[in-house]
N, C-alpha and C positions, 0 to 999 in steps of 0.2 A: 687703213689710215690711222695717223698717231698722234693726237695731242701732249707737245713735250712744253712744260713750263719748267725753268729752273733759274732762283736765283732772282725771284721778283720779291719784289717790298715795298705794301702801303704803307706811309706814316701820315697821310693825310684825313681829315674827317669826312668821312660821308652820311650825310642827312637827306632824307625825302620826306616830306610836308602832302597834307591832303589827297593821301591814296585809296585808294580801294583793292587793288592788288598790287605786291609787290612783292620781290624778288632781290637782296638787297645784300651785299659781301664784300669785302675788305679789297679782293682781289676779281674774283666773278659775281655777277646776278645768278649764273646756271651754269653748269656741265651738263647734257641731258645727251647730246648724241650717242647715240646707244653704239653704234658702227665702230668707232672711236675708242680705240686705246690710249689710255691717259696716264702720262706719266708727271707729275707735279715734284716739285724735290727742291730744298732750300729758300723756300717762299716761304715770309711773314708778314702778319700785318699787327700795326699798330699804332694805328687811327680807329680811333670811338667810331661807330656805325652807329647812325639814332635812325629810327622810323617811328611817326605819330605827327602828333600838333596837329592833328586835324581838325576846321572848324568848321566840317559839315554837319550837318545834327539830325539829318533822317533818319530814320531808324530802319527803313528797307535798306539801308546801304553797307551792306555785310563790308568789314574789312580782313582778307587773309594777307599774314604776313610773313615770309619766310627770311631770317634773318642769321649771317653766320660769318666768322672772323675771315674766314679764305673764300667761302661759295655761300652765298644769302638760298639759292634752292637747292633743290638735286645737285650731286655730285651721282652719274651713274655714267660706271664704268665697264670694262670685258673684265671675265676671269682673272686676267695679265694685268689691269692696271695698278696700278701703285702712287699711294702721298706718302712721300720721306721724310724725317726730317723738317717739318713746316710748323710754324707756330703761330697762336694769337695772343697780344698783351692787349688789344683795345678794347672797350668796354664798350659791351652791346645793349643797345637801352629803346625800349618801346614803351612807349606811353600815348597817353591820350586818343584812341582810335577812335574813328566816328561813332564806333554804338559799340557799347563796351557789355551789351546783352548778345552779339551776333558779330561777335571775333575770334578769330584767331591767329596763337601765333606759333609758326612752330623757329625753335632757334636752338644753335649749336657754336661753339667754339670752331668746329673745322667748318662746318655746312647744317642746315636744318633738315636732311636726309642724305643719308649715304646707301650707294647699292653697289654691287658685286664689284670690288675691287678690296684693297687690300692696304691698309694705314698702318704705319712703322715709321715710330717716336714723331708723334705728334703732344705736342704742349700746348694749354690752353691756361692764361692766366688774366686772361678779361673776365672783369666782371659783369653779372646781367642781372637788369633792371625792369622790371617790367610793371605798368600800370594800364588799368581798365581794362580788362579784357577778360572776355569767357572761355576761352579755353588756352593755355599755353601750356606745350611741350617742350621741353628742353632738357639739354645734357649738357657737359662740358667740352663735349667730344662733337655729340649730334643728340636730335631730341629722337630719330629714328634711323633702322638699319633694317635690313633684308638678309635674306639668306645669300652667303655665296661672298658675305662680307669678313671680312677677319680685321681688326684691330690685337695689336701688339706694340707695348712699349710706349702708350697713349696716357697722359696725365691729365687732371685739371687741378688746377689750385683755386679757380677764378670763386668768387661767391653767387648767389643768389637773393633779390630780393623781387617781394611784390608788394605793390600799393593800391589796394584799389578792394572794390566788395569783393566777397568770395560766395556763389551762387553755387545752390547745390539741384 
């Protein structure tokens, strides 16, 4: 079976409020079918993605947050898959999690994980923002990769900022 996207474009905002999990992308929540050859090509986004404003206040209530310009979790692909050609301008901003002692977040310009496939000329010029939180990973590309992944011809221009304690 073959996932073909080509020639999609958000310009729209996406925001979610008071999560505990979330999965969060300009274009997709997830790619994750493993069976699934994925071919993406000519897709961008360029609508701001915010996740946070959460105003639960327990502190059992861990928030993971996976956030990224084209796919907010996994992108995992075959051998054979391929992203072309796709971009991000919107700015990816997390702030305010419910317990900023027992977060995380991982965030990327393409996606917050990429596995076994294959990225060629991907641009990333969103910026990211992030406040209160205990652990964030991030790239401008992706905050993680696997083996079996290849990137070529992948930019970021976007910036980085954090606001919030830094716990060691």
């Amino acid at each position: 079976s073959t996932l073909n996207v080509d020639g999609c474009t958000n310009t729209g905002k996406i925001e979610s409020k008071d999560i505990q999990s979330l999965q969060i992308g300009g274009l997709f929540g997830e790619i994750s079918e493993l069976s699934l050859e994925k071919f993406i090509s000519n897709s961008h986004n360029t609508g701001e993605i915010k996740a946070g404003g959460c105003t639960v206040t327990d502190s059992q209530f861990s928030t993971n947050v996976s956030i990224g310009g084209i796919s907010g979790g996994s992108i995992m692909g075959t051998t054979n898959s391929l992203i072309s050609d796709c971009s991000n301008t919107g700015a990816i901003i997390v702030n305010d999690l419910a317990d900023e002692y027992n977060s995380t977040v991982n965030a990327g310009g393409l996606g917050a994980t990429i596995n076994w496939l294959s990225v060629k000329n991907f641009t990333n010029k969103g910026n990211f923002t992030f406040a209160k939180a205990s652990t964030v990973n991030a790239g401008g590309i992706t905050s993680m990769t696997s083996s079996y992944t290849t990137l070529e011809q992948c930019y970021n221009y976007g910036t980085f900022s954090y606001n919030g304690n830094i716990y060691s």
